[in-house]
MIDOSE-1310 file (N, C-alpha, C; in nm, 2 decimals, decimal comma, always signed):
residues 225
xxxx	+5,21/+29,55/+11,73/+5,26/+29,45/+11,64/+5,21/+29,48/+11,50; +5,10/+29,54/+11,47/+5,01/+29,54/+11,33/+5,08/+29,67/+11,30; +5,15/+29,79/+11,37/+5,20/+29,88/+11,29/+5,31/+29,87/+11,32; +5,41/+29,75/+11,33/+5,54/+29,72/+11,30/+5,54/+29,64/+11,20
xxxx	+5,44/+29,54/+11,14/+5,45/+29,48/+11,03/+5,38/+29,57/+10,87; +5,31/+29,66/+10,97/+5,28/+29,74/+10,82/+5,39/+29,83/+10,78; +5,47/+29,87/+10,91/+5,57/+29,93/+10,85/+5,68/+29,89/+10,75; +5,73/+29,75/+10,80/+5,77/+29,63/+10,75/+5,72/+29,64/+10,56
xxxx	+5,61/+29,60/+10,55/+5,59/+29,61/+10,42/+5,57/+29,76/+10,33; +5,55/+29,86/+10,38/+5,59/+29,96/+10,34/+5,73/+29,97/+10,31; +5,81/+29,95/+10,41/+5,97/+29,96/+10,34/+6,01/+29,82/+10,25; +5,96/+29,74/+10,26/+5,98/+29,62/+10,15/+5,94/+29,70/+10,01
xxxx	+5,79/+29,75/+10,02/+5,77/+29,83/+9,86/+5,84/+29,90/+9,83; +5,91/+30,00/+9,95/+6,00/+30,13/+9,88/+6,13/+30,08/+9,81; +6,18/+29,97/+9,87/+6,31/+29,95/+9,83/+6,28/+29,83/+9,66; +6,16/+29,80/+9,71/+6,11/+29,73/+9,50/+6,16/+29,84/+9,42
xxxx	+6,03/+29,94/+9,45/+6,03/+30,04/+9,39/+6,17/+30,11/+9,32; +6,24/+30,16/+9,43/+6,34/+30,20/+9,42/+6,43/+30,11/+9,30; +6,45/+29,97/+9,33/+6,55/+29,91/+9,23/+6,46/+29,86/+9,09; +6,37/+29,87/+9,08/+6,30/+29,89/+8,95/+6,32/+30,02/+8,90
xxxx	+6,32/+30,11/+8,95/+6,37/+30,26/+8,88/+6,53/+30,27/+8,84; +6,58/+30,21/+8,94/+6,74/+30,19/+8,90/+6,76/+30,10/+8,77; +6,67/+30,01/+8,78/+6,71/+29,91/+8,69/+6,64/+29,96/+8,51; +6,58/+30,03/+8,53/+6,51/+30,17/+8,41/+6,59/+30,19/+8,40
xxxx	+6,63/+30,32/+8,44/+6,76/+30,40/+8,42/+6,88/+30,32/+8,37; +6,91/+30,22/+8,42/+7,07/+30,17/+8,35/+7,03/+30,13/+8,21; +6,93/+30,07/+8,19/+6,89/+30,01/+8,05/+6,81/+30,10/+7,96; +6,75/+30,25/+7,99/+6,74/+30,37/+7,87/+6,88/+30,40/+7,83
xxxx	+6,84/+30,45/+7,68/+6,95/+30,53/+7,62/+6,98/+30,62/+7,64; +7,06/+30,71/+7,69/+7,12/+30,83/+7,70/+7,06/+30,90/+7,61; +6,97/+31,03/+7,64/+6,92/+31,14/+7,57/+7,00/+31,19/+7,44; +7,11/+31,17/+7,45/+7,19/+31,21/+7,37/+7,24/+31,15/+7,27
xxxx	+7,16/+31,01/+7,27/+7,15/+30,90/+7,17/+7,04/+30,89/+7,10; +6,93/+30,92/+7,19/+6,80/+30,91/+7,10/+6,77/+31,00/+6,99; +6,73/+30,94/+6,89/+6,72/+31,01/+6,80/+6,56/+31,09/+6,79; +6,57/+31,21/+6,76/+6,44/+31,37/+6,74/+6,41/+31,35/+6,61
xxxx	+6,30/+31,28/+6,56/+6,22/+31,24/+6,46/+6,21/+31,40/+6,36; +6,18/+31,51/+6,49/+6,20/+31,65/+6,42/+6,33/+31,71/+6,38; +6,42/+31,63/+6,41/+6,60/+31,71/+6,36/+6,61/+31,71/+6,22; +6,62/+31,81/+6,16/+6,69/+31,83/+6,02/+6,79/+31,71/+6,02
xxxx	+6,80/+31,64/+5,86/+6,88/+31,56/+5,80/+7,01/+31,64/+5,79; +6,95/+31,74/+5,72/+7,11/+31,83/+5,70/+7,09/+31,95/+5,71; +7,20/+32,03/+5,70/+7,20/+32,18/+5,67/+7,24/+32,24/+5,53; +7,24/+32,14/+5,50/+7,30/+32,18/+5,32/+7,17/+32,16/+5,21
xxxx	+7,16/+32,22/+5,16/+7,05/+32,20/+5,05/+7,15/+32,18/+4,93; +7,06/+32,10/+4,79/+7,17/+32,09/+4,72/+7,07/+32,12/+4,62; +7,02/+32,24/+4,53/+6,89/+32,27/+4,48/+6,93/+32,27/+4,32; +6,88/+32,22/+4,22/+6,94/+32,24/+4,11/+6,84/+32,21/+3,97
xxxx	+6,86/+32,30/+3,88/+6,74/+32,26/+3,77/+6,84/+32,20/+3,63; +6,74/+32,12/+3,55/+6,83/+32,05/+3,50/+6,74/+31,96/+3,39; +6,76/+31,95/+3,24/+6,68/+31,93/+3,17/+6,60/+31,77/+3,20; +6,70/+31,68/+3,27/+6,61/+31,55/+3,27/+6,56/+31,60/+3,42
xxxx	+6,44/+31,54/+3,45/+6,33/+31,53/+3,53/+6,27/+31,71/+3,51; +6,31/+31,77/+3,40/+6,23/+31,85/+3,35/+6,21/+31,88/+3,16; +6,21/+31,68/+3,12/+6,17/+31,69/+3,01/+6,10/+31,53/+2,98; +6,05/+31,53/+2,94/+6,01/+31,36/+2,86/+6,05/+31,31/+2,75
xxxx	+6,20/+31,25/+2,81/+6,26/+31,18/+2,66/+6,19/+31,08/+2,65; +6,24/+31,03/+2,49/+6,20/+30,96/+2,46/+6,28/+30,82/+2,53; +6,22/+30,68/+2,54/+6,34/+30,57/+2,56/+6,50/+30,53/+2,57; +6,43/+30,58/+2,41/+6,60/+30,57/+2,31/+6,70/+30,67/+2,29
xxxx	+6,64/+30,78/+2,39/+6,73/+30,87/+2,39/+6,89/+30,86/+2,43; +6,98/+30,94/+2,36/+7,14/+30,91/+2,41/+7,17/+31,01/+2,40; +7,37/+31,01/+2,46/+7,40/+31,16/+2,49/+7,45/+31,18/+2,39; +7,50/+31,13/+2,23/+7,52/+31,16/+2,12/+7,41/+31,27/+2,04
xxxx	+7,25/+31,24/+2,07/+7,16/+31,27/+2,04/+7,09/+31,39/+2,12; +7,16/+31,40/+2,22/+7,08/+31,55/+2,29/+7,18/+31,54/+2,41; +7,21/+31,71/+2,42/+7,33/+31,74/+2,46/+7,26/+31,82/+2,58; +7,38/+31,75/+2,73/+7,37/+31,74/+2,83/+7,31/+31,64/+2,91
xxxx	+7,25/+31,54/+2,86/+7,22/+31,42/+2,89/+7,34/+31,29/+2,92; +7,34/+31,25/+3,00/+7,40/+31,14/+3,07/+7,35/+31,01/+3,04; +7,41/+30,91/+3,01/+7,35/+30,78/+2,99/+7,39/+30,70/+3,07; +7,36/+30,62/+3,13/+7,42/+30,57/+3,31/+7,44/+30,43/+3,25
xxxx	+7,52/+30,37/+3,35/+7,51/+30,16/+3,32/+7,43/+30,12/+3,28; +7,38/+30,18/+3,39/+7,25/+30,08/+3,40/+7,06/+30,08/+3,28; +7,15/+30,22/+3,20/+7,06/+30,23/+3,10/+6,99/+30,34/+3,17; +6,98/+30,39/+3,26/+6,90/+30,51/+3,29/+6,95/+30,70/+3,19
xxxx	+6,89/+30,76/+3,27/+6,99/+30,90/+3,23/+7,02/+30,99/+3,36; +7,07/+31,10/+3,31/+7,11/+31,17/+3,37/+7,14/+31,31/+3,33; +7,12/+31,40/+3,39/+7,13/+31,56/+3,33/+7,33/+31,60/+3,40; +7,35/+31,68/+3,31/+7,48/+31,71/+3,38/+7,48/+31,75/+3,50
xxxx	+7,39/+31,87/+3,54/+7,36/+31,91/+3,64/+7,30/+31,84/+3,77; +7,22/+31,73/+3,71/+7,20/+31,60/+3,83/+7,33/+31,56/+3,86; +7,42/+31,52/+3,75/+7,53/+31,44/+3,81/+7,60/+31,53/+3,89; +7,63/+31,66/+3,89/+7,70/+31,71/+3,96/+7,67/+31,75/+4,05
xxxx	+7,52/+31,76/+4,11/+7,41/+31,82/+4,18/+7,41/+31,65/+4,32; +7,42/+31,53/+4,25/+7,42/+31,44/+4,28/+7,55/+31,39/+4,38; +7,72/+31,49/+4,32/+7,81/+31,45/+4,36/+7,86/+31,52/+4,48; +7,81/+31,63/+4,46/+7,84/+31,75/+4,60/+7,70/+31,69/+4,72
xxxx	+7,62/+31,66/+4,65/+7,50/+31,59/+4,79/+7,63/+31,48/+4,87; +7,71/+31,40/+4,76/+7,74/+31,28/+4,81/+7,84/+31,34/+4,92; +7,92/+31,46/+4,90/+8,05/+31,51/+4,90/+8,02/+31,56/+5,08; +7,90/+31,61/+5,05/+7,89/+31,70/+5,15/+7,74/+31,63/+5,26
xxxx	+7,70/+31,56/+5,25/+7,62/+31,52/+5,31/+7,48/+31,62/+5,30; +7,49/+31,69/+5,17/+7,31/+31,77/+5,16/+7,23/+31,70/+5,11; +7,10/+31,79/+5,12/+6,98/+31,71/+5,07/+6,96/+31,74/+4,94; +6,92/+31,64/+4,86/+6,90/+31,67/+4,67/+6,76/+31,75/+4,68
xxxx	+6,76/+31,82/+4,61/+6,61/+31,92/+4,57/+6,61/+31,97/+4,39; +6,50/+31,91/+4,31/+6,51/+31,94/+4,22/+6,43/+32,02/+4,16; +6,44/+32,10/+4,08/+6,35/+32,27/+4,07/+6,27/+32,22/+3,96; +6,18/+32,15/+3,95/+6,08/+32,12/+3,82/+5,96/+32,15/+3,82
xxxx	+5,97/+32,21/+3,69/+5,86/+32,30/+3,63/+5,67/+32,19/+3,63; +5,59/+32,26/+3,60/+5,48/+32,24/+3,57/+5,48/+32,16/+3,42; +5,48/+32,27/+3,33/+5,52/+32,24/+3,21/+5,66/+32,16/+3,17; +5,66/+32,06/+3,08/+5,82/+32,00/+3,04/+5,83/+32,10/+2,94
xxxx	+5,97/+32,05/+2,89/+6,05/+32,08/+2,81/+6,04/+32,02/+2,67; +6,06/+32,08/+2,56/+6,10/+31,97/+2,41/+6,22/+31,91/+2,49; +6,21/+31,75/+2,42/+6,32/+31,68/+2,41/+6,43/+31,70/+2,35; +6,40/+31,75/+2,20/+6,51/+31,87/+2,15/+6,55/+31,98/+2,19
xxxx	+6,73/+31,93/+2,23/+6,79/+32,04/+2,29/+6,78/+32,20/+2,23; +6,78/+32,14/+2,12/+6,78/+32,32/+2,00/+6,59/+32,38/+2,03; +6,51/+32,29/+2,03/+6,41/+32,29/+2,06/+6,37/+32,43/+2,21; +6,46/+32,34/+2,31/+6,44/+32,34/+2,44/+6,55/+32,50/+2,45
xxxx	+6,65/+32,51/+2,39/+6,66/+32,68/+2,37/+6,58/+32,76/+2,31; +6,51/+32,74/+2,20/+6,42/+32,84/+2,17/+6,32/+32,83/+2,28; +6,27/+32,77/+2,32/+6,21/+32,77/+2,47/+6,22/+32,86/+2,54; +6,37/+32,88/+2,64/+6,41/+32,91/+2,69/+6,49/+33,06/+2,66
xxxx	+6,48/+33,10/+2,52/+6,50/+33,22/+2,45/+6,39/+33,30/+2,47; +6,31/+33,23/+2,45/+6,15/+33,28/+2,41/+6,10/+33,38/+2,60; +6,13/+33,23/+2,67/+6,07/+33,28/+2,80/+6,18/+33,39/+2,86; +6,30/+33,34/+2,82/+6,41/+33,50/+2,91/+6,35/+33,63/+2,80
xxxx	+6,29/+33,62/+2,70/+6,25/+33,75/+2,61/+6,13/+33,81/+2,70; +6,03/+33,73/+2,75/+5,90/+33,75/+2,75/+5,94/+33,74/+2,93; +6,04/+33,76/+3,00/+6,07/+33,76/+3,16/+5,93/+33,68/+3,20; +5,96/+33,53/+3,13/+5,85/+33,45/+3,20/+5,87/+33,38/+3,36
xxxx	+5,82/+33,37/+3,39/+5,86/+33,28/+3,54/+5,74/+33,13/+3,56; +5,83/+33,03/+3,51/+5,73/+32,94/+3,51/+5,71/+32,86/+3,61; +5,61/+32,76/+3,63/+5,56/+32,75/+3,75/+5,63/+32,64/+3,83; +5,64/+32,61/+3,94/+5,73/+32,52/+3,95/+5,64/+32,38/+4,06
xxxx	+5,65/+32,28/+3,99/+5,59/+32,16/+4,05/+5,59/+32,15/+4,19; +5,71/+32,16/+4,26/+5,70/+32,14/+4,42/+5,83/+32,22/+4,49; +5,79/+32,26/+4,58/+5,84/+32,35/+4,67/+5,98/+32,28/+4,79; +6,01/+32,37/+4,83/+6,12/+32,30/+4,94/+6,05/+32,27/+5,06
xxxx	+6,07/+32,17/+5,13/+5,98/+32,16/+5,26/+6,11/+32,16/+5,38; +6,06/+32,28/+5,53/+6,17/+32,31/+5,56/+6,27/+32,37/+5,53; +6,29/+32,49/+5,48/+6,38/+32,55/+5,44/+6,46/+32,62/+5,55; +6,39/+32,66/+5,59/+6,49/+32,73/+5,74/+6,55/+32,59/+5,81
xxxx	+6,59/+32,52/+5,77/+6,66/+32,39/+5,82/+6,82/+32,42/+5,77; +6,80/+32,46/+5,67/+6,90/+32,52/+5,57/+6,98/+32,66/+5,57; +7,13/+32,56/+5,61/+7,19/+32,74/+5,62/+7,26/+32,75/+5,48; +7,33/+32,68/+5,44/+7,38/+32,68/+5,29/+7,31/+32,61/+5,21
xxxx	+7,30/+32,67/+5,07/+7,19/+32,60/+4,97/+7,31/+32,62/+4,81; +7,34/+32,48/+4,76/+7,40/+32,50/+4,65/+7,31/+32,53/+4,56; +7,32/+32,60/+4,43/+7,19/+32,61/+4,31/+7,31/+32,57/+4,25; +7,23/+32,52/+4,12/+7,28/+32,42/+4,01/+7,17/+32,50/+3,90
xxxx	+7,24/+32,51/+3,80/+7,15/+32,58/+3,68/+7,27/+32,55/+3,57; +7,21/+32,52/+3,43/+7,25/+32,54/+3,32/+7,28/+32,69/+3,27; +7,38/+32,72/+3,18/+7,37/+32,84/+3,10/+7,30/+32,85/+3,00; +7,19/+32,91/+3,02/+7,07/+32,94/+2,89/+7,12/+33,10/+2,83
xxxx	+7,13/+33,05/+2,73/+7,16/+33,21/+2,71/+7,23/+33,31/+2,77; +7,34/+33,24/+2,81/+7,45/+33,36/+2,89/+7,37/+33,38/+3,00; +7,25/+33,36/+3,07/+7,20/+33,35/+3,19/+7,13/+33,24/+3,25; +7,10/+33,23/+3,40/+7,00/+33,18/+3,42/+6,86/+33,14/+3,39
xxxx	+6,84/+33,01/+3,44/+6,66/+32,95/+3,33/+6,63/+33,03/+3,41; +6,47/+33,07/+3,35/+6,38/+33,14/+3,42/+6,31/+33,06/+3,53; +6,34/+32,93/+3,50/+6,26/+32,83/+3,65/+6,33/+32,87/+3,78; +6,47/+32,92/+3,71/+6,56/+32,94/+3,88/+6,51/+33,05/+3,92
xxxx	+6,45/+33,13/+3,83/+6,37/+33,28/+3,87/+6,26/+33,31/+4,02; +6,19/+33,19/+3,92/+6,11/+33,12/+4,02/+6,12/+33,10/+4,15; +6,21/+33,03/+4,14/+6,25/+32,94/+4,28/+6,32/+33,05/+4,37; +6,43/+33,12/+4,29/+6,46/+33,24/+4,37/+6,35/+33,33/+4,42
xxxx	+6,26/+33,37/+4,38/+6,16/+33,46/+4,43/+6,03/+33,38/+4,51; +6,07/+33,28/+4,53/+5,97/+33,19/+4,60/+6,01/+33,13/+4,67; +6,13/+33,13/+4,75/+6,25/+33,09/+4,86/+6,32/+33,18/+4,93; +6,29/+33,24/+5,03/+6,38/+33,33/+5,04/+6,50/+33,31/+5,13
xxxx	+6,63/+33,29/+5,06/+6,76/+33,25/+5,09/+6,82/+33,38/+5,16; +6,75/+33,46/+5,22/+6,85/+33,58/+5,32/+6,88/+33,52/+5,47; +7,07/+33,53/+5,47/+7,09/+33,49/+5,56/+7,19/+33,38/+5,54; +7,16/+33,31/+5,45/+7,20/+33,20/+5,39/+7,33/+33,21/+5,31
xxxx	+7,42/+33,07/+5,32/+7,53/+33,12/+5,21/+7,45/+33,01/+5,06; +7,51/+33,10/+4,97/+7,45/+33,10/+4,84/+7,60/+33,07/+4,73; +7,58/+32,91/+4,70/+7,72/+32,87/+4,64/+7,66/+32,83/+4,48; +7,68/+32,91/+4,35/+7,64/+32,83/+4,26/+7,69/+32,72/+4,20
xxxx	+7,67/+32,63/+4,06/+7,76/+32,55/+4,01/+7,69/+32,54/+3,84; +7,75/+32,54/+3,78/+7,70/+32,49/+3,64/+7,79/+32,48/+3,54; +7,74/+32,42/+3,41/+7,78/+32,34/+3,33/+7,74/+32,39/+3,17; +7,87/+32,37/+3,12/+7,79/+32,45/+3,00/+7,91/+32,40/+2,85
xxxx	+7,90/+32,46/+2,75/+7,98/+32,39/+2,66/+8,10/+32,49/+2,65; +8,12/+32,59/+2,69/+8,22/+32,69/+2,74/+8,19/+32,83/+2,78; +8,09/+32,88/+2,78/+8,02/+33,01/+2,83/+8,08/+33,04/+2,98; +8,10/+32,95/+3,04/+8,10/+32,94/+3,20/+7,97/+33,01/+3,29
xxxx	+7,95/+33,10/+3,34/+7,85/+33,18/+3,44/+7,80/+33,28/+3,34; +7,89/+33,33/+3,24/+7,81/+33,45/+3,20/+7,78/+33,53/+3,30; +7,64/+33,59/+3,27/+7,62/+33,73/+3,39/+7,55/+33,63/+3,43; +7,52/+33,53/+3,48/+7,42/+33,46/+3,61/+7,45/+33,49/+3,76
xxxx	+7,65/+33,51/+3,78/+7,67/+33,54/+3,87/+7,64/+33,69/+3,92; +7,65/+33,78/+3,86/+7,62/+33,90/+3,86/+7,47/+33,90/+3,87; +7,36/+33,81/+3,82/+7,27/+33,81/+3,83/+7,19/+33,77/+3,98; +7,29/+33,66/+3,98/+7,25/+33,62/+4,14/+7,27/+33,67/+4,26
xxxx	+7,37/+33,81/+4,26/+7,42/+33,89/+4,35/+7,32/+34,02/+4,32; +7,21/+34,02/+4,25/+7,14/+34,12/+4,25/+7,04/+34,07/+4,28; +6,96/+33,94/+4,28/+6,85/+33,86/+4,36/+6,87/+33,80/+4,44; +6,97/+33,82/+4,52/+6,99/+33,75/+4,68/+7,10/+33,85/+4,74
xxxx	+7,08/+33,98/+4,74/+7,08/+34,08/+4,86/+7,13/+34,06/+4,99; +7,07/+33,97/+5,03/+7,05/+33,96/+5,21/+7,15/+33,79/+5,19; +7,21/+33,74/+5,07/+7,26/+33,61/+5,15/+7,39/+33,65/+5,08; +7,48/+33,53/+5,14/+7,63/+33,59/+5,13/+7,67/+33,44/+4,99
xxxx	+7,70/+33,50/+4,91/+7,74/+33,45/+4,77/+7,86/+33,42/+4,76; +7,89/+33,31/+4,76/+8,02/+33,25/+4,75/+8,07/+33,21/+4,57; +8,17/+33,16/+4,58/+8,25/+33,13/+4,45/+8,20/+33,02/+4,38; +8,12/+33,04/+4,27/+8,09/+32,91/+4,18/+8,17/+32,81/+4,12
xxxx	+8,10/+32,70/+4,08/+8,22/+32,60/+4,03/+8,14/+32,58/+3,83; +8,21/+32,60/+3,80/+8,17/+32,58/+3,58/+8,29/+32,44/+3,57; +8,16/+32,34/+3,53/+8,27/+32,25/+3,48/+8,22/+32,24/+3,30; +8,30/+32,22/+3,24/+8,29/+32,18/+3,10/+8,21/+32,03/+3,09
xxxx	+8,10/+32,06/+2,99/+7,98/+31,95/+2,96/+8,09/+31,87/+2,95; +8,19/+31,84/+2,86/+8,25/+31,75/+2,80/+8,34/+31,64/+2,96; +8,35/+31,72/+3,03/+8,41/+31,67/+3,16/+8,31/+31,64/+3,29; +8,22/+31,67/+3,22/+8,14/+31,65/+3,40/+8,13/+31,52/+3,43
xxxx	+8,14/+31,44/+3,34/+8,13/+31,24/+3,43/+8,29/+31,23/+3,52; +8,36/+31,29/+3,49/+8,48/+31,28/+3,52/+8,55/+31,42/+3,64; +8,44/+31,48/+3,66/+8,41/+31,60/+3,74/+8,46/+31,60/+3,88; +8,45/+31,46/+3,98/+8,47/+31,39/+4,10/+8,56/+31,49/+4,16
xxxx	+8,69/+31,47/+4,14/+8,83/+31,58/+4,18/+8,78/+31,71/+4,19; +8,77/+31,73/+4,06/+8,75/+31,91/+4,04/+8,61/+31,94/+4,15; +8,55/+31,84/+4,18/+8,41/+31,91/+4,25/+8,51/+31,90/+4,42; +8,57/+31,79/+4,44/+8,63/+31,78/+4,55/+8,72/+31,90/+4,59
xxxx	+8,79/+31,92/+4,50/+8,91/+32,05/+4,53/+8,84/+32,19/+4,58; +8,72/+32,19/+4,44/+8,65/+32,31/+4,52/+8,57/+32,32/+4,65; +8,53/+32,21/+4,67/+8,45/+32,19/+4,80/+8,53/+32,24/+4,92; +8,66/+32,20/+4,92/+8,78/+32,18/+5,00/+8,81/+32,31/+5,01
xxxx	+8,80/+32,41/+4,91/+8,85/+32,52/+4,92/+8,73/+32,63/+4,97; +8,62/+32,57/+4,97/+8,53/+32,65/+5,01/+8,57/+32,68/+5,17; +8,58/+32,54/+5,23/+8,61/+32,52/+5,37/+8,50/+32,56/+5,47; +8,38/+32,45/+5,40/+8,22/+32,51/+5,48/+8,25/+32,37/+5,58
x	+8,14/+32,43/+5,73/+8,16/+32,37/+5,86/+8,08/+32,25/+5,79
C-alpha cells in the first residue's frame, strides 16, 4: 500500500511539473523576438566633419554672417554638412558620427581657411576628439567633408588613417560654393585601397536646406541593401 501511494504522488508531481513547463513555454517570447543588447543598431555609418561642432560661435551668429552655417527654427545651427550628414542618417537608417577635432576652429570663415591652408601646407593631421566605437559593425560608411582648398580637411586625414575602412564600401558627399570634389575624390581612392569607392554626391551651399530629393535620388541610385 505505502509504495502504491508513493507512487501515486510521484506521478502527481511529474504531471505539475510537466504543465508548469508547458505553461513557460507558451508565455516566453520567441528567440527571434528578443532583443541582443549586443546587436549593431546599424550597418551604415554616417561619418562627417563639418565646421559647427568643430567651432565656437558666437550666440549671434547667422548664415548671412559665416558661410556654411545653418540657422534652424528653433534658433539653433547647423553646418551644411550636418544637415546633409543628418538627412542620409534619416534616409537610410545609419548611425551619425562626427569627426571633431581637439583644437576648434576661428569662427571666421575666411579665418577658418587660412587655417586650413596653413595645415594642408604643413600636411598637418590634427587630433581628433573621439573615436568610432564598433566599427567592424559597419559595412558602409558615408564621409561628409567640406572642400578646403580643392581638397579634403586634414581632420578627415586623420580619421582616415585612424579607421581602417578595408573592405567597406566608401560613399562620399560634400558641399561647397561650386568646386564640387576637386581631387578629394581621387584623393580618397588613394587612401582607401582595400575599400570599394562608390559615387559621391556635391550639392551646392546655396541648395543644401532644400537638398531632401537630390539626396533621395542619389541614395536610390546607389541601390545599397
Amino acid at each position: 500500500m505505502k509504495k502504491t501511494i508513493a507512487l501515486l504522488l510521484t506521478l502527481i508531481l511529474s504531471l505539475g511539473c510537466a504543465a508548469l513547463a508547458e505553461e513557460s513555454a507558451e508565455t516566453a517570447a520567441p528567440a527571434s523576438e528578443t532583443a541582443d543588447p549586443a546587436a549593431p543598431s546599424s550597418h551604415i555609418l554616417v561619418a562627417y566633419f563639418s565646421r559647427v561642432g568643430n567651432t565656437d560661435f558666437p550666440e549671434d551668429v547667422d548664415a548671412s554672417s559665416s558661410a556654411s552655417v545653418i540657422v534652424t527654427e528653433d534658433g539653433g545651427i547647423v553646418g551644411n554638412l550636418g544637415f546633409m550628414a543628418e538627412e542620409i542618417a534619416s534616409q537610410t537608417g545609419g548611425d551619425l558620427f562626427l569627426i571633431q577635432t581637439v583644437e576648434t576652429y576661428p569662427a571666421s570663415y575666411d579665418e577658418t581657411l587660412d587655417v586650413a591652408s596653413d595645415e594642408q601646407a604643413g600636411n598637418a593631421r590634427p587630433e581628433l576628439a573621439v573615436g568610432v566605437e564598433n566599427l567592424g559593425q559597419y559595412d558602409t560608411v558615408f564621409l561628409g567633408f567640406p572642400n578646403w582648398w580643392g581638397g579634403l580637411p586634414m581632420a578627415v586625414y586623420t580619421f582616415l588613417e585612424e579607421n581602417d575602412l578595408s573592405g567597406k564600401t566608401v560613399i562620399p558627399f560634400t558641399s561647397s560654393g561650386g568646386g564640387s570634389f576637386a581631387r578629394a575624390q581621387s584623393t580618397l581612392a588613394e587612401l582607401l585601397p582595400g575599400a570599394t569607392l562608390l559615387e559621391g554626391l556635391h550639392v551646392e551651399d546655396s541648395n543644401v536646406v532644400e537638398s531632401a530629393a537630390a539626396i533621395q535620388a542619389w541614395l536610390d541610385g546607389l541601390a545599397l541593401e
